[in-house]
N, C-alpha and C positions, 0 to 999 in steps of 0.2 A: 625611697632611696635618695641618698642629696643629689640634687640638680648642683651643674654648675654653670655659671655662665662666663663666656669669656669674650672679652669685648673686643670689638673688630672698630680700629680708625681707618681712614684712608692710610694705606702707609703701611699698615701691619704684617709683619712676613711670616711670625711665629705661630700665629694663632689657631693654624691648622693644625701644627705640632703639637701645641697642647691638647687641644682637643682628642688628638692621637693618643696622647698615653694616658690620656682621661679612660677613655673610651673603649681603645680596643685594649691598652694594657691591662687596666682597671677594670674595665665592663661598667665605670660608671656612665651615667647620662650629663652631657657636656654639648652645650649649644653656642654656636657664635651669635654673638649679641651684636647689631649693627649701633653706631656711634650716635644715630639720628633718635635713637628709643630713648624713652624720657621714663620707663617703668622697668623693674626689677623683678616684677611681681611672683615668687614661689620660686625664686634661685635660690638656695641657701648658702655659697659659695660666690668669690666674683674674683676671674681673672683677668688680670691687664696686660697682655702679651708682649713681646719683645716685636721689634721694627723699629719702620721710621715714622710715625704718625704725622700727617701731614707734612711729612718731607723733611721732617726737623727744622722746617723755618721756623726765624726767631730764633729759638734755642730749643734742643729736645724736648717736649713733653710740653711746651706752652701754648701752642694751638688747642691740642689737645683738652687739656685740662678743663678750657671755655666749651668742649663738645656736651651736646645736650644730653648726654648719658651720664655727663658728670656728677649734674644734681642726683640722677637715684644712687650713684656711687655712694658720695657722701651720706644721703639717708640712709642706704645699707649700711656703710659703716659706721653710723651713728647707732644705729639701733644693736650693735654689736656686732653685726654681720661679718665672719673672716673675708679678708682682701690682700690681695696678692699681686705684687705689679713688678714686674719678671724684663728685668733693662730698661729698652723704654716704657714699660710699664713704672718700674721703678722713677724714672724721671718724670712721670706725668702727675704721680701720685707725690712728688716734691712740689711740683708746679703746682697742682691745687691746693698746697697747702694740708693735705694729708698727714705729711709724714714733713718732721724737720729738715732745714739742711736744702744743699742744691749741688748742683753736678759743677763739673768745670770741665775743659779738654784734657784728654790722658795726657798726663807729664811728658811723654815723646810726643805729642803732638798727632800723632799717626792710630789708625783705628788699629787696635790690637782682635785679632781673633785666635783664642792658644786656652790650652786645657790651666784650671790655675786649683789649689789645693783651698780648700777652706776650713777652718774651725768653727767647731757647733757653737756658740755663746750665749745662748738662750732657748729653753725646750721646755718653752710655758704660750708659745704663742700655736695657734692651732695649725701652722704649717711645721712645724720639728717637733711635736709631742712623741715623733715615733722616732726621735733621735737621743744620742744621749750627750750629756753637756761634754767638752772637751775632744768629744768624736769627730776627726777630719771626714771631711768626703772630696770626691773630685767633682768640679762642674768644669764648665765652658764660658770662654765671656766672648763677647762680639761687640764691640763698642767703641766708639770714638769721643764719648764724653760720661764718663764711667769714673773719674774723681772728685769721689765724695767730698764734700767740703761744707762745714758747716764754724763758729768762732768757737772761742775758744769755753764760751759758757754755756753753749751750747752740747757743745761736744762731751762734757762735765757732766752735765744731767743725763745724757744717754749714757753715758758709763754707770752713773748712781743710779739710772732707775731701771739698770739691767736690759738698754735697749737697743744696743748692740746685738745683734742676732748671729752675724756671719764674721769673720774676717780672715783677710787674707794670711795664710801661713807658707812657712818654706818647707824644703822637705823632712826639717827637724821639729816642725810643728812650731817656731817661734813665728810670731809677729813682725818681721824682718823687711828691711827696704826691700832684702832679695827675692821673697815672697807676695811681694805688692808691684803688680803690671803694672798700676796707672795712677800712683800717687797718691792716692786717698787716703787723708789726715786719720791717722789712728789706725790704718790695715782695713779699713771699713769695709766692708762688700755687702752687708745689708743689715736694716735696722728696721726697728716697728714703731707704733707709738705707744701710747703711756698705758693705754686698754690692754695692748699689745693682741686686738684683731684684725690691725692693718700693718703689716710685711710688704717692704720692698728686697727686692735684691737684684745685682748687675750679673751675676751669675746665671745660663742658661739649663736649670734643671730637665727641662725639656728635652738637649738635647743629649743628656746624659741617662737615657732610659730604656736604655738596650744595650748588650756587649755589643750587638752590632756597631753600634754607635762610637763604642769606647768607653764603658762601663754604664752601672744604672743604677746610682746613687741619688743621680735626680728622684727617681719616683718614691724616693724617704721621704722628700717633701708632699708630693702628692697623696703620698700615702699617711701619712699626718694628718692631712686637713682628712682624708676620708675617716681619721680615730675619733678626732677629735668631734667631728659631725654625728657619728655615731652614740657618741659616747653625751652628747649635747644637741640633741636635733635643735635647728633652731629655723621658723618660720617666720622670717623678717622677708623686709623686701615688698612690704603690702601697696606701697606707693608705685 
């Protein structure tokens, strides 16, 4: 069955969460991974939780990034491993240099936490295989530096090389200032890289994983990386 692992910094609040709808939604096996382990070994999957890692001194996700977990990261994701870094996961996985692009403070300045709509924009990376392109879903964001910002040539090549994954919509489904909490160049709410096995997103799928909750849209994504693991076992992680 795929393991997952999901990485715990100091600082982390979500990780439990995930683990939760790994595990008891799912019935998959989902362990937290402490920041201090330097091996990956027989995870097949690798998550980087939402919080404050290290307190977000400096700036979110750049403590982080330098943690000794980081290097099996990167080998996992080198060796093709899927990776998932879920807010401040998302910013950690900027920081190391993962994924292009860097955050900045949300446009009001103030931590927004509020339900926001998103479009599917790419359903080739192994977290939205079980989505379909154009399809809205609802998440959650919790964030205080949650806009995307990357230049202008930048921003270019993630449009041509379809790596764009998420963005923000209104309730008419456009790409709309009215539809974008926190200012992020292009409606961005998450993007991959060029492999497209390493996914960030500011959006909280976690906590969108039960009507309890307020819908459970989230677990499309979790439920993706379980197809796509299936359908591709993959036994990296050997470091």
């Amino acid at each position: 069955m795929p393991r997952f692992a999901v990485i715990q910094f100091p600082g982390s609040n979500c990780d439990d969460d995930v683990v939760w709808a790994l595990a008891e939604l799912l019935g998959e096996p989902a362990e937290l991974v402490w920041y201090e382990q330097t091996q990956l070994q027989g995870y097949q999957a690798v998550i980087l939780p939402g919080g404050f890692a290290y307190g977000d001194y400096l700036r979110a996700g750049a403590l982080a990034a330098l943690a000794p977990v980081m290097g099996a990261v990167r080998s996992f994701a080198a060796a093709g491993g899927p990776v998932l870094g879920i807010c401040n996961g998302f910013q950690v996985l900027l920081e190391a240099g993962l994924l292009p692009g860097a955050m900045r403070r949300n446009a009001g300045l103030k931590f927004i936490c509020a339900p926001v709509r998103l479009r599917v924009e790419n359903i080739r990376t192994p977290f939205t295989v079980a989505l379909t392109e154009g399809e809205q879903i609802e998440l959650t964001i919790a964030h205080n530096e949650g806009n995307y910002y990357a230049d202008e040539a930048t921003l270019d090549q993630l449009e041509s090389g379809g790596q764009v994954v998420f963005r923000y919509v209104d309730s008419d489904g456009a790409a709309s200032a009215a539809g974008n909490p926190n200012g992020a160049l292009r409606n961005i709410a998450g993007i991959c890289n060029r492999a497209g096995n390493v996914v960030g997103l500011m959006p909280h799928p976690e906590r969108r994983c039960e009507e309890l909750l307020g819908g459970s849209d989230g677990l499309k994504i979790f439920r993706s990386a379980l197809q796509a693991l299936r359908a591709r076992p993959l036994a990296v992680a050997r470091a």
